[in-house]
C-alpha positions in Angstrom: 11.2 11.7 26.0 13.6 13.8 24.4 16.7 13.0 26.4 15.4 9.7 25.1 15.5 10.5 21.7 18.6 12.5 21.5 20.3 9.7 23.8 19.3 7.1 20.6 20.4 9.6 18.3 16.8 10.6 16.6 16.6 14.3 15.7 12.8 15.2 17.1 10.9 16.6 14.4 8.9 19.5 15.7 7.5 21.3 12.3 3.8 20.9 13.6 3.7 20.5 16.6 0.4 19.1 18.8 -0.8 18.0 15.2 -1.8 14.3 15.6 -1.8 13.8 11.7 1.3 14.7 10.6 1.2 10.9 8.7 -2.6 9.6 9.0 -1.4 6.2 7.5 1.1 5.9 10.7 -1.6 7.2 12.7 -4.2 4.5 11.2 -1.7 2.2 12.1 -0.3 2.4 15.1 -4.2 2.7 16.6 -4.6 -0.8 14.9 -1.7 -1.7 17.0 -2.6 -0.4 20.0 -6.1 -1.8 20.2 -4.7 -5.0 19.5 -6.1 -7.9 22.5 -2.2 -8.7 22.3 -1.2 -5.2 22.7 1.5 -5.7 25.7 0.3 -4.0 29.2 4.1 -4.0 30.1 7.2 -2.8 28.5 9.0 -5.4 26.6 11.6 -7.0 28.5 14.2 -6.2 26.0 14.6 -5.4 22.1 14.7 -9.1 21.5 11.3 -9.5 22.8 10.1 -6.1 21.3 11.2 -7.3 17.8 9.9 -10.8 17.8 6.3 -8.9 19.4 6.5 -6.4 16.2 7.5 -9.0 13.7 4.2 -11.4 15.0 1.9 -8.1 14.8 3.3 -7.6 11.1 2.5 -10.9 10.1 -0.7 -10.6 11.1 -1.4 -7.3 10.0 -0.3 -8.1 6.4 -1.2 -11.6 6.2 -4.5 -12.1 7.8 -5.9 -9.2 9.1 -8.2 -8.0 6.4 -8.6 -4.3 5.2 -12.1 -2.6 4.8 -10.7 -0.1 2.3 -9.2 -2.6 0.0 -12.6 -4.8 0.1 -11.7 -7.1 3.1 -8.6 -9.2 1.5 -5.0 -9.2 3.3 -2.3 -6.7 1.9 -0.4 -9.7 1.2 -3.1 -10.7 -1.2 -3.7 -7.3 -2.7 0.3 -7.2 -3.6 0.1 -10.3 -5.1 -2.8 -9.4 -7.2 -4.7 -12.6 -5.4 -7.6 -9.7 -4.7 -9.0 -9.4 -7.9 -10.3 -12.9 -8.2 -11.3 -13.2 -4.8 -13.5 -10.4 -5.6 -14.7 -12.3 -8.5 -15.5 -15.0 -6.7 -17.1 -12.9 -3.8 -19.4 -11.0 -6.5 -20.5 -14.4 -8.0 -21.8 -16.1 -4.4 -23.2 -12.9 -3.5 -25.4 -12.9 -7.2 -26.4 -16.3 -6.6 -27.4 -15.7 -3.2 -29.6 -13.2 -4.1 -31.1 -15.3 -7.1 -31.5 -18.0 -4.6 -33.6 -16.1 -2.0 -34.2 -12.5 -3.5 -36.7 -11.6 -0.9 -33.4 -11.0 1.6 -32.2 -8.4 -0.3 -33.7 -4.9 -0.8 -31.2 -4.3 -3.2 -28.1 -4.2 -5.0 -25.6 -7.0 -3.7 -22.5 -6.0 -2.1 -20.0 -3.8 -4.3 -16.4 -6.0 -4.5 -15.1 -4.0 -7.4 -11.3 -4.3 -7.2 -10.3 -0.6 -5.6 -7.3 0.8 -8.0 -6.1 3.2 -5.7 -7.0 3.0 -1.9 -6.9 6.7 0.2 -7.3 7.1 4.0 -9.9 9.4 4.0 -11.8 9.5 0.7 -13.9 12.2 1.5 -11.5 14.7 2.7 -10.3 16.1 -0.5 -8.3 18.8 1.4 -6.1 18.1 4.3 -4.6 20.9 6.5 -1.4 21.4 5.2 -3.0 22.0 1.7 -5.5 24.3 3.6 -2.6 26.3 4.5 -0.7 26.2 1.2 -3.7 27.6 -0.3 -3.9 30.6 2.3 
């Protein structure tokens, strides 16, 4: 793998090394790719076919595949600011529903507040690096 890489010209970054989280948004990512059912079982027969694979996964990924974090709408929607009143609109059928038949619900309906600023991992308030910084 590194002949590889230094054949392509890519300097290796090795500044923590056997650390699988070095970027947890790439991480997150590339494990949506990778469980994707069109996921390739083979290498690609060449770049041409290894770009038009990557460009179909990116359409999907920003243009259909919805995101739990940002409240189930596309990214494309969320960048164009189309999230906020399919929220809206999500909130109000919601309400109604439970109007219409409250004995479904035990209680509150669905929270599809607009999310102002998304994170990865919410609850982790500390990663490692600034675990180490602090030491």
């Amino acid at each position: 793998m590194l002949a590889t890489l230094q054949e392509l010209g890519v300097v290796p970054s090795f500044s923590r090394p056997s650390v699988s989280n070095d970027n947890p948004y790439s991480e997150s990512l590339f494990r949506t790719l990778k469980y994707r059912s069109e996921y390739p079982e083979k290498a690609f027969q060449g770049i041409v076919s290894a770009r038009e694979w990557v460009a179909g996964f990116t359409k999907w990924y920003n243009e259909e595949h919805r995101h739990s974090s940002i409240k189930f709408v596309t990214p494309a929607q969320r960048h164009q600011g189309l999230d906020i009143e399919i929220l809206l609109k999500r909130t109000e059928v919601y309400t109604k529903a439970k109007e219409q038949n409250p004995c479904r619900w035990t209680g509150k309906i669905k929270n599809w507040e607009h999310e102002k600023e998304v994170k990865l991992n919410p609850g982790n308030a500390t990663t490692e690096s600034n675990k180490c910084e602090a030491a």
